[in-house]
C-alpha positions in Angstrom: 195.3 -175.4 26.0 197.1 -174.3 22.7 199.2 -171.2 24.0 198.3 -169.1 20.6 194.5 -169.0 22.6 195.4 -167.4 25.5 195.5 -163.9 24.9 192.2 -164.4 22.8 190.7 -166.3 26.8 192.1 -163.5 28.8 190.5 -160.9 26.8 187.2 -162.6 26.8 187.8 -163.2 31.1 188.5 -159.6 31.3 185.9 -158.7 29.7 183.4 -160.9 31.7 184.6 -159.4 34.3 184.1 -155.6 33.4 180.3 -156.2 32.4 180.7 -158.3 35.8 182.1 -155.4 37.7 178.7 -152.9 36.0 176.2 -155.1 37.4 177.8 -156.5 41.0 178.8 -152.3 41.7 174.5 -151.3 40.7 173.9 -154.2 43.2 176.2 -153.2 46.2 174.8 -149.5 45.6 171.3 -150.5 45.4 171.6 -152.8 48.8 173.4 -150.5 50.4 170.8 -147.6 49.9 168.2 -149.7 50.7 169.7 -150.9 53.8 173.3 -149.6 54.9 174.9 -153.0 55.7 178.0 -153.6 54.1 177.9 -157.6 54.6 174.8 -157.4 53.2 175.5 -155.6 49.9 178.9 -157.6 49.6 176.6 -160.5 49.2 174.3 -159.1 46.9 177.2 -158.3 44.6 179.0 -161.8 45.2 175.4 -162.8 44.5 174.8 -161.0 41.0 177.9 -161.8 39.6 178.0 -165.4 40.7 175.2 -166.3 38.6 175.4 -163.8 36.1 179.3 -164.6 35.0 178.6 -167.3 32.9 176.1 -165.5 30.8 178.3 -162.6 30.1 181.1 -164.9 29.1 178.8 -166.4 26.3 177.2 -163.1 25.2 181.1 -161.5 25.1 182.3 -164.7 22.9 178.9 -163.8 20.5 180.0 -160.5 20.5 183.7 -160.9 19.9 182.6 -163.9 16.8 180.1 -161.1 15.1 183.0 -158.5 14.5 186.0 -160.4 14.3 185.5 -163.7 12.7 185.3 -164.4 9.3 181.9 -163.5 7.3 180.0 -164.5 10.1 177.1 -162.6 8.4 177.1 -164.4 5.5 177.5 -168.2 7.8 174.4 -166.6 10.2 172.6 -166.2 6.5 173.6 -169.0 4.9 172.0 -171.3 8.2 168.7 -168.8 8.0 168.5 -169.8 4.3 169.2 -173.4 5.1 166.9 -173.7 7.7 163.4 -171.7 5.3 164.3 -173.9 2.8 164.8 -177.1 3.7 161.8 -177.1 5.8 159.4 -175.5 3.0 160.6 -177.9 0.6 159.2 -181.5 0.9 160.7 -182.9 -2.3 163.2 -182.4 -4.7 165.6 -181.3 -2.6 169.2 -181.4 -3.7 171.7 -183.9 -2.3 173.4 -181.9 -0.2 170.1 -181.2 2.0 169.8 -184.7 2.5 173.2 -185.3 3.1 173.0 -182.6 5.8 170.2 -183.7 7.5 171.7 -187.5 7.5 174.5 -185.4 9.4 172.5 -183.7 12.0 170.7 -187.3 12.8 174.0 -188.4 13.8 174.9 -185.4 15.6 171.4 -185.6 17.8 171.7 -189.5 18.4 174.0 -188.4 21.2 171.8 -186.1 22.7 172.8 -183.9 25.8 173.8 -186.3 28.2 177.5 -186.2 30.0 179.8 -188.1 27.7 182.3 -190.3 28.3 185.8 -188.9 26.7 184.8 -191.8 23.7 181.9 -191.1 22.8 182.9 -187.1 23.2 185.2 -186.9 20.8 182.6 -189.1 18.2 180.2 -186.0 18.6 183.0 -183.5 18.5 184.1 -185.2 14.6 180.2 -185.1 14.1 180.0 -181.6 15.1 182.6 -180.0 13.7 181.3 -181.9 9.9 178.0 -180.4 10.2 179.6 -177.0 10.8 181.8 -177.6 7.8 179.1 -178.6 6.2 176.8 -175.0 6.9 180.4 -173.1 6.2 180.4 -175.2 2.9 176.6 -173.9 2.2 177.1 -170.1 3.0 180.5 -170.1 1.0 178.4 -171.3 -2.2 175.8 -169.3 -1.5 177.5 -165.8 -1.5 180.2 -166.8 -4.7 180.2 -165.6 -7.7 180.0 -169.5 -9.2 176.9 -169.9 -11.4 177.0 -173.5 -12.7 180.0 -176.3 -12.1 181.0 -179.5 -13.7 180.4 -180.9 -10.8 176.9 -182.1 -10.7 176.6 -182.4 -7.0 177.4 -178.9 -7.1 175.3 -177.8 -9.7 172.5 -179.2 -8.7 173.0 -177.3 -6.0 173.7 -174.2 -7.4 169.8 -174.5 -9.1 168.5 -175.2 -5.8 169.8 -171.7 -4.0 168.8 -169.8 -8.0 165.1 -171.3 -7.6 164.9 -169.4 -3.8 166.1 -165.8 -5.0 169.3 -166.4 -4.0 170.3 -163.0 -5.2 167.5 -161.1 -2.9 170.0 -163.2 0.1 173.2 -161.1 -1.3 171.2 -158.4 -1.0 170.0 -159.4 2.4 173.7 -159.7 3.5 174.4 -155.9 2.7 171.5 -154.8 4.4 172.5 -156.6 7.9 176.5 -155.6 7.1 174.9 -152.2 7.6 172.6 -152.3 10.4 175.4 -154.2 12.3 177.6 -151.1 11.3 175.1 -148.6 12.8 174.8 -150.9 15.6 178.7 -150.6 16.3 178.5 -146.8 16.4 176.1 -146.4 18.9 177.7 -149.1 21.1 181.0 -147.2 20.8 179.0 -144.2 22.4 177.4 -146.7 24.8 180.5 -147.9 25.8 182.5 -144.3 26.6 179.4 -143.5 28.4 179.5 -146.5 30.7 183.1 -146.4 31.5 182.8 -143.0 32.2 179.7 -143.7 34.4 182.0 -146.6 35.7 184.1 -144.2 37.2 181.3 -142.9 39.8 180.3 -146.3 40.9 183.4 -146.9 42.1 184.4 -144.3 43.7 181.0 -145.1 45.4 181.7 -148.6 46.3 185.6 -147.9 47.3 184.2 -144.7 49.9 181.2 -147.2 51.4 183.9 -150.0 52.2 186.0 -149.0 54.7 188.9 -151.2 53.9 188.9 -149.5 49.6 188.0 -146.3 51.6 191.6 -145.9 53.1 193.3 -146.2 50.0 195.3 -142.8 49.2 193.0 -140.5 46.9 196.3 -140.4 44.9 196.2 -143.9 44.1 192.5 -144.0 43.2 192.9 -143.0 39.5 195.7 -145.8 39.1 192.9 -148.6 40.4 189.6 -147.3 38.8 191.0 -146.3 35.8 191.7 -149.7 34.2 188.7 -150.8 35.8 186.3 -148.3 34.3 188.0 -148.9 30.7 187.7 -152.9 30.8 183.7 -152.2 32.3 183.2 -149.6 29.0 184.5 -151.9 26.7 182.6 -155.2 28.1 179.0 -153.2 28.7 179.3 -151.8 24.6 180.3 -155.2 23.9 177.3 -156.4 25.6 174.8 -154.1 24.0 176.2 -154.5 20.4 175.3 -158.8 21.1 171.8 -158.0 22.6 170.9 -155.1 19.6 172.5 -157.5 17.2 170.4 -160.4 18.2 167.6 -158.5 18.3 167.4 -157.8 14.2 169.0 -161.5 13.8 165.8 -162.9 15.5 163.5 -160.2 14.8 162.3 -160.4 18.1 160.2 -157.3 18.5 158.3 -158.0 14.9 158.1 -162.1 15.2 156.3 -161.3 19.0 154.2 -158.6 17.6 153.2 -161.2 14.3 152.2 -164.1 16.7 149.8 -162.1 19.0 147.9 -160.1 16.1 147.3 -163.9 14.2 146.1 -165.4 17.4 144.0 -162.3 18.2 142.4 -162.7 14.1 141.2 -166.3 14.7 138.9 -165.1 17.4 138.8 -164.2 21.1 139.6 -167.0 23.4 141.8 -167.7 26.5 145.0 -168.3 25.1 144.8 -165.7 22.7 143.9 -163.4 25.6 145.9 -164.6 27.8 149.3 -164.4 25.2 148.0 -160.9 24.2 148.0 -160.1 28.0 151.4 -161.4 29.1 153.2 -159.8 26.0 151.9 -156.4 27.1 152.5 -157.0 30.7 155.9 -158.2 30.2 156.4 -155.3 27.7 155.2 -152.8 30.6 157.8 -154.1 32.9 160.8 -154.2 30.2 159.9 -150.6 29.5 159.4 -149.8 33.6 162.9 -151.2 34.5 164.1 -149.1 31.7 163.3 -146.2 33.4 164.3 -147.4 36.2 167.9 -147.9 35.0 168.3 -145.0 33.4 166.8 -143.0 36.8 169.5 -145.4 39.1 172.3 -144.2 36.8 171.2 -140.5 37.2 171.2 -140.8 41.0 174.6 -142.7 41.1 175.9 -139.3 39.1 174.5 -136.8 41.0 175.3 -138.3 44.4 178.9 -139.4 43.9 182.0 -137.3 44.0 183.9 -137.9 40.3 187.1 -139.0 40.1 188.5 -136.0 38.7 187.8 -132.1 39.6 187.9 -131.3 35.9 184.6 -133.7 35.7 182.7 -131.6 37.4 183.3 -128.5 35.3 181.4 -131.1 32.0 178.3 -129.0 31.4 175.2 -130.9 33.3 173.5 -132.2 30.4 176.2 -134.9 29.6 176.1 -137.0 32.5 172.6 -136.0 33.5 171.0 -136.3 30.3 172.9 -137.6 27.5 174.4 -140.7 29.5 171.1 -142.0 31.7 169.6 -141.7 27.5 172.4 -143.8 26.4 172.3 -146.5 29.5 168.8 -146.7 29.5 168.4 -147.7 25.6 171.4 -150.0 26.0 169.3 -152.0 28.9 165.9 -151.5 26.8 167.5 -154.2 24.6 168.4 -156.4 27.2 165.0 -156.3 28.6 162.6 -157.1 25.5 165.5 -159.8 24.5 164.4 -160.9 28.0 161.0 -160.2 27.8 160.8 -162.4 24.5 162.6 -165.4 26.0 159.9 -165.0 29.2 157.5 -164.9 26.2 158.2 -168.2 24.4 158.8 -170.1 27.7 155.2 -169.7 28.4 154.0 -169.8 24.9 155.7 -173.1 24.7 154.0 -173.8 28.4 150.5 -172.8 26.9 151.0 -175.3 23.8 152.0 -178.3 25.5 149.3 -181.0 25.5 150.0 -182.6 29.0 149.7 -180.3 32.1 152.5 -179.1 34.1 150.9 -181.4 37.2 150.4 -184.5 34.7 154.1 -184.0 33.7 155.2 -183.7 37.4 152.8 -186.9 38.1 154.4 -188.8 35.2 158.1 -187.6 36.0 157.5 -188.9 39.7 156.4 -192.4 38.5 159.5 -192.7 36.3 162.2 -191.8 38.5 160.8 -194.3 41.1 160.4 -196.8 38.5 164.1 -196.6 37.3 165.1 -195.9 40.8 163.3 -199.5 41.9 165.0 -200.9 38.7 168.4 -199.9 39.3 169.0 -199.7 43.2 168.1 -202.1 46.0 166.5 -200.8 49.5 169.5 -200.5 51.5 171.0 -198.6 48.0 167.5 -196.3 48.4 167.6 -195.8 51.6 171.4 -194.2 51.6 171.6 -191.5 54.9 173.8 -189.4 53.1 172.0 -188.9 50.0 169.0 -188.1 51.9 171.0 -185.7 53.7 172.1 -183.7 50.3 168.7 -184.0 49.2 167.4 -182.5 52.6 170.2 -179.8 52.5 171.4 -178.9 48.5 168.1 -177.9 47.0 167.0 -176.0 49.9 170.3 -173.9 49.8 170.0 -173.6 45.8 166.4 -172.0 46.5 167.8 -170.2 48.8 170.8 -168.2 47.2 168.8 -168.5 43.9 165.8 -166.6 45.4 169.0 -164.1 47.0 170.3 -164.0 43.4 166.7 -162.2 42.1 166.5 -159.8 45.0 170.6 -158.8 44.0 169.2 -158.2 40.6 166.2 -156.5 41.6 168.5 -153.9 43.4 170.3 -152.9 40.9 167.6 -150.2 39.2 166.3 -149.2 42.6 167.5 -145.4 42.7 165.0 -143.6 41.0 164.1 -140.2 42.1 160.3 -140.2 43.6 159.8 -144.0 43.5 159.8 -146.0 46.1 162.9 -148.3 46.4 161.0 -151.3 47.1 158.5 -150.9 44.5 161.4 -150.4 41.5 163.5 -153.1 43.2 160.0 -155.4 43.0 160.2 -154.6 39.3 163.8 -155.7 39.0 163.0 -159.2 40.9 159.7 -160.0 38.8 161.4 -159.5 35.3 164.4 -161.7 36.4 162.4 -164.4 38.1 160.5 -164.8 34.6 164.2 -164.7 32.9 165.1 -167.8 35.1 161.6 -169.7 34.8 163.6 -172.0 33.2 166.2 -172.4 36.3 163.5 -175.1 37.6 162.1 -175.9 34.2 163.2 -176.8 31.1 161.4 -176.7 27.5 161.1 -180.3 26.7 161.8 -179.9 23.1 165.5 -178.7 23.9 166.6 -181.7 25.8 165.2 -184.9 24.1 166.4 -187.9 25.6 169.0 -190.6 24.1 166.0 -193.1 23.7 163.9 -190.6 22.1 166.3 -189.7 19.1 166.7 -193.3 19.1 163.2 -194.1 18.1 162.3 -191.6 16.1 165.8 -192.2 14.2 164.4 -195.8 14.1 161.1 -194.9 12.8 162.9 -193.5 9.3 163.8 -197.3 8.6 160.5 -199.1 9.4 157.9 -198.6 6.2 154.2 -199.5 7.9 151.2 -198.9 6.2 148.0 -197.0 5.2 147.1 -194.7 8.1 150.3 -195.6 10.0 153.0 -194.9 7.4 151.6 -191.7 7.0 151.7 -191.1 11.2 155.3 -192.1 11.1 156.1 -189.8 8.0 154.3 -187.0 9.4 156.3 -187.8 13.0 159.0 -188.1 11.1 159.4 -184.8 9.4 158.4 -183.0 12.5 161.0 -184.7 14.5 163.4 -183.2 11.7 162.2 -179.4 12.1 162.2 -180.1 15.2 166.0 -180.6 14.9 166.7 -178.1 12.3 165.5 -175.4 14.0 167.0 -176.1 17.7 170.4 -176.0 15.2 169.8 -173.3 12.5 167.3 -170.6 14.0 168.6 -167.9 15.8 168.4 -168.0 19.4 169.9 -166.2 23.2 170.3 -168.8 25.8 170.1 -167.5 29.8 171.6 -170.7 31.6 172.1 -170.8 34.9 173.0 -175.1 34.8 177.0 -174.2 35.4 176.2 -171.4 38.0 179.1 -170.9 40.4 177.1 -171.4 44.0 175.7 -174.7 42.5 179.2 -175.6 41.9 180.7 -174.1 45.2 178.1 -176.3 47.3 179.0 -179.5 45.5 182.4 -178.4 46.8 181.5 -177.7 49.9 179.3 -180.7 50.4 182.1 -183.0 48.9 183.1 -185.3 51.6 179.2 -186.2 51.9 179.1 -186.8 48.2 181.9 -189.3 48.7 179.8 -190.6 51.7 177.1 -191.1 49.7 179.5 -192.5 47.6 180.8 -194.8 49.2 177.3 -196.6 50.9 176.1 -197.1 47.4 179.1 -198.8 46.2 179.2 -201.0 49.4 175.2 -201.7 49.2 175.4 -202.3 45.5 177.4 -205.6 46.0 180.1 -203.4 44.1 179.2 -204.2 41.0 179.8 -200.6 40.1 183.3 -198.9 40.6 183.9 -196.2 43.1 184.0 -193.8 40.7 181.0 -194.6 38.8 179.1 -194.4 42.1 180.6 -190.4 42.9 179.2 -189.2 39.3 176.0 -191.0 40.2 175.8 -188.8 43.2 176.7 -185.8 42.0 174.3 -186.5 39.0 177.2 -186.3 36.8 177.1 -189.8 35.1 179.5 -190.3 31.7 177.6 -192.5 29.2 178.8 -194.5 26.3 176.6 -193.2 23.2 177.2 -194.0 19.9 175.0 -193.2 16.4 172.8 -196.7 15.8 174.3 -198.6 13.2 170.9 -198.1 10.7 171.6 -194.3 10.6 172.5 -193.3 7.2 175.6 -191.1 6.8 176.5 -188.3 4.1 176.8 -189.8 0.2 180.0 -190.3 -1.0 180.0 -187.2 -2.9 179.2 -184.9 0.0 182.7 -186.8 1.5 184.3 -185.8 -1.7 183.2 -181.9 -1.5 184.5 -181.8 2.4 187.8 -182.6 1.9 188.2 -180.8 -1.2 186.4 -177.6 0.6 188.7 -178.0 3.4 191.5 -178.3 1.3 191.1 -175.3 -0.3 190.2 -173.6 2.4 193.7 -174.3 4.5 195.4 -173.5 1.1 193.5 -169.8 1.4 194.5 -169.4 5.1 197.9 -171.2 5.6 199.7 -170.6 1.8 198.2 -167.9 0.2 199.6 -167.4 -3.7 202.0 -164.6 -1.9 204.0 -166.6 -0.5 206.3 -167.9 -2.6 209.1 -169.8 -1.1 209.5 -173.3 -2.7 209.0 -175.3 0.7 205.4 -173.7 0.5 204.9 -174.1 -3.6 205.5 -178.0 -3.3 202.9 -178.1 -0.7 200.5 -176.3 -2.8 201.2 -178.8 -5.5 200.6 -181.9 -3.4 197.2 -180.4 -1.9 196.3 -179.7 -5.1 196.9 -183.5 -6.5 195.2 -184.9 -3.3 192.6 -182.4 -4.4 192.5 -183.8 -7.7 193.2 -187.5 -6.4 189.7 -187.4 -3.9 187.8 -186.1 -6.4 187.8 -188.8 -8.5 188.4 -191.6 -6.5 186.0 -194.1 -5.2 186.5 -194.2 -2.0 187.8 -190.3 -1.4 188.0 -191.5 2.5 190.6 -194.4 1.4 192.5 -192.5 -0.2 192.8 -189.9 2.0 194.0 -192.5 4.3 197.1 -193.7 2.5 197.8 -190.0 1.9 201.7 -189.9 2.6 202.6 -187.0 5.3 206.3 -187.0 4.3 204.7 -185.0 1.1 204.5 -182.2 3.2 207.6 -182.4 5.8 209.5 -179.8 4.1 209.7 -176.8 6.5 209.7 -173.4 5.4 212.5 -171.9 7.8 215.2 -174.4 7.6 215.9 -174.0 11.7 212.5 -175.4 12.3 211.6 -178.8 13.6 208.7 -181.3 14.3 205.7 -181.7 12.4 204.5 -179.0 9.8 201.2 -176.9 10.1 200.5 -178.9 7.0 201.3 -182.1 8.0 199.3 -181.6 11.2 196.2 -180.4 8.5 196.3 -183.8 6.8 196.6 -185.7 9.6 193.6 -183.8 11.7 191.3 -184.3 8.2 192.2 -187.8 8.3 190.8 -187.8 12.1 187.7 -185.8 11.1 186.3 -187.9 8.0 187.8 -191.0 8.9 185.7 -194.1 8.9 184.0 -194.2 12.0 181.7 -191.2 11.8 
């Protein structure tokens, strides 16, 4: 781990564990109201957060990227106009396109599997390319450059003027300014949860006998710090919900889809849609109420902190801040609501059944399972034992996770506790559908990019060229949008209790282990046989060797974008000691050199570092920033990929 990261990693762990803190406090208060065991509302907390920790990490890293790093509007644009346009335009498309979607094939050859540390790297060089490549895309997009004498460029150029690219600039001040409104009200957000913080708390520390004997003097010194870290992670938490809310239109998109399935005529799917989005809208809105009515409760029931908060006039912690609470989790919810939305949507519009997929998934595993293992291999005791014991627990402090959530908007004056805590389990059980199912469309097998990869180098003809054409281009939107469009993941596939079990469980992994080794004749090694166990298999994929990569004149563009860009970031024209003015001067020939040479990714190759050893601090050692820069391009473009 570079050390320059970590202050960045213990901001973002400190902050995942303030909006931590919000939710696994509202779950011991909830549990312990509804039934005054403190084991029991310990677990419901450990529960909450357990599950919950991973998601708050990822929303506070989308938060943290959409105000601090680098025209992240204009990148989150730039895909949006990417993605409209390459899939509305069949033909004529500039070079570039093609060249990017050449890239993305690569990058979705290796699929989702476990990777071996090979073949990981391979489609971290692929990644990071198609990321340069969209950075590349949004820069051009939002310059000032018209036309170039470049004519990859150019032709470019014409491409983004044909689709009103000036109506995008305009598009890029409009969002700048709804993300700025967003900010202000997340501030407000934020002071109101920290201070609402400071009650649950001082709940939770007087209902635990151990926190309760701490000195009242020392109280402020603990919650304090705690209540400012849970303010600061629960406004960053709303600003990435409200945020992704006008980025993927949610409310408007849902609202669109129903109405057009409603217009082509009554039937069951349209019914059915229409009814789900309102009952799912009902409960977003019910739990909203029921947050904001939890929060109210916690105030007027807890002693504050400090005796000058109870001289605050009434309205501000028993109007204003259930208000502000209760539209923060609004947000959450319809976010929530729409994910629940497309998971049965998708559901709805798959061809095969759920029970003909189950049917067919049974067959498969038993025929690769007969294929792969021998009887004494199938018939492993251990591995029966796990099977008999790990899912059973995983449904088991899964369904405990839900009823921890569930609690946490359970206070609401006149309604029942069970009923609002019913609410609370319902909406998050159809938030984590997708615990025990996944969209098929999101994790494609190996084989299957494979073939349809295949299929763009096979011509056939008459009625089947045109099949595999059509096949074709939907495999690509397919792919473009599961990269480009917008999206909120909720995954619980690195939950902690998961990973605390296989810990637990360990020495009968290695059991298993070990049997299948022995019955397998050892033709596998030890260690092949524990990943294959705990499902955690490493697999040698590479890009097929018929896969087309990027022209040579997107290769050209890269490193002269990247180029420029390091120059931008790491010698600015400021700075003007000669040690950084050579180095200027040699990026700028390598520049000039990769431009027009043949074979840019040659001559990037025989690129001399001892161009740029020349330190700027003459008590300085080792390899420069710069020299590092050419050397890690060299890695990136280099031949392989």
């Amino acid at each position: 781990m570079q050390i320059k990261k970590l202050p960045k990693k213990f901001l973002i762990y400190s902050l995942t564990f303030g909006a931590s803190l919000i939710l696994g406090l509202l779950s011991f208060g909830g549990m312990f109201s509804l039934l005054p065991i403190v084991s029991l509302a310990l677990a419901s907390l450990v529960l909450s957060v357990a599950y919950e920790g991973e998601i708050y990490l990822q929303n506070m890293k989308g938060a943290l990227n959409k105000l601090f790093k680098a025209n992240f509007v204009e990148r989150q644009l730039g895909n949006e106009f990417l993605l409209t346009h390459a899939l509305s335009d069949k033909r004529n498309v500039p070079q570039f396109v093609i060249d990017y979607k050449h890239q993305l094939q690569i990058v979705h050859a290796f699929g989702h599997e476990r990777l071996s540390p090979a073949s990981a790297w391979e489609k971290k060089r692929a990644e990071k390319t198609l990321k340069d490549m969209e950075k590349y895309f949004s820069h051009l997009l939002f310059s000032s450059m018209r036309n170039s004498k470049d004519p990859y460029v150019n032709e470019l150029l014409a491409w983004m003027d044909k689709h009103q690219r000036k109506s995008w600039k305009e598009a890029t001040r409009h969002r700048r300014s709804l993300f700025n409104k967003v900010k202000v009200f997340t501030l407000f957000s934020g002071l109101f949860m920290g201070l609402g913080s400071t009650y649950l708390l001082m709940e939770t520390f007087a209902a635990i006998p151990l926190l309760a004997a701490i000195p009242v003097a020392t109280l402020p010194w603990l919650i304090i710090p705690m209540a400012i870290i849970a303010g600061s992670a629960y406004g960053l938490l709303s600003f990435n919900a409200i945020t992704d809310l006008i980025t993927n239109n949610t409310i408007s998109n849902w609202y669109t889809r129903v109405r057009n399935e409603l217009k082509k005529g009554i039937s069951l799917y349209s019914v059915f849609l229409a009814s789900t989005a309102l009952l799912l809208t009902t409960l977003a809105i019910a739990l909203t109420v029921c947050t904001a009515g939890t929060w109210w409760t916690v105030v007027k029931e807890t002693k504050p902190l400090f005796h000058w908060m109870t001289r605050m006039p009434g309205f501000i912690m028993g109007v204003i801040n259930p208000l502000i609470t209760g539209l923060s989790s609004v947000f959450f919810n319809l976010q929530n609501s729409a994910e629940s939305l497309d998971l049965i949507d998708n559901e709805l519009k798959n061809p095969e059944g759920i029970f003909t997929r189950l049917r067919k998934w049974i067959s498969e595993s038993y025929q690769t399972l007969r294929e792969n293992e021998n009887w004494i291999q199938i018939f492993n005791p251990f591995r029966i034992v796990l099977k008999l014991t790990i899912t059973p627990l995983r449904i088991i402090l899964f369904l405990g996770h839900l009823i921890s959530i569930g609690v946490t908007a359970d206070r609401v004056p006149g309604i029942s506790q069970i009923l609002s805590a019913l609410l609370g389990i319902i909406s998050e059980g159809f938030e984590d559908a997708h615990y025990f199912y996944n969209s098929s469309h999101h994790h494609k097998s190996h084989s299957d990019n494979e073939a349809h990869a295949h299929c763009h180098h096979h011509d056939h003809e008459g009625h089947d060229h045109d099949h595999t054409h059509e096949s074709e281009e939907a495999h690509m939107a397919d792919m473009l949008k599961e990269r480009l469009a917008p999206g909120h993941s909720h995954n619980h596939d690195l939950d902690l209790p998961t990973k605390l079990l296989k810990f637990v469980f360990a020495p009968i992994y290695y059991l298993a282990a070990g049997w299948d080794y022995w019955a397998s004749g050892r033709k596998m090694s030890f260690t092949h046989a524990v990943q294959k166990q705990k499902g955690e298999i490493e697999e040698d994929i590479a890009p097929p060797d018929h896969l087309e990569k990027p022209s040579i004149d997107w290769q050209k563009q890269h490193i002269s974008f990247r180029i420029d860009r390091f120059k931008e970031k790491h010698h600015p024209s400021f700075i003007g000691s000669d040690a950084t003015e050579e180095k200027r001067n040699s990026l700028a020939l390598l520049k000039s050199a990769i431009m027009s040479a043949e074979d840019p990714i040659t001559r990037l190759q025989n690129e001399k570092l001892s161009r740029y050893a020349k330190h700027r601090m003459f008590f300085s050692s080792g390899e420069t920033r710069t020299q590092q820069f050419v050397r890690e391009l060299r890695e990136q473009v280099g031949p392989k990929i």
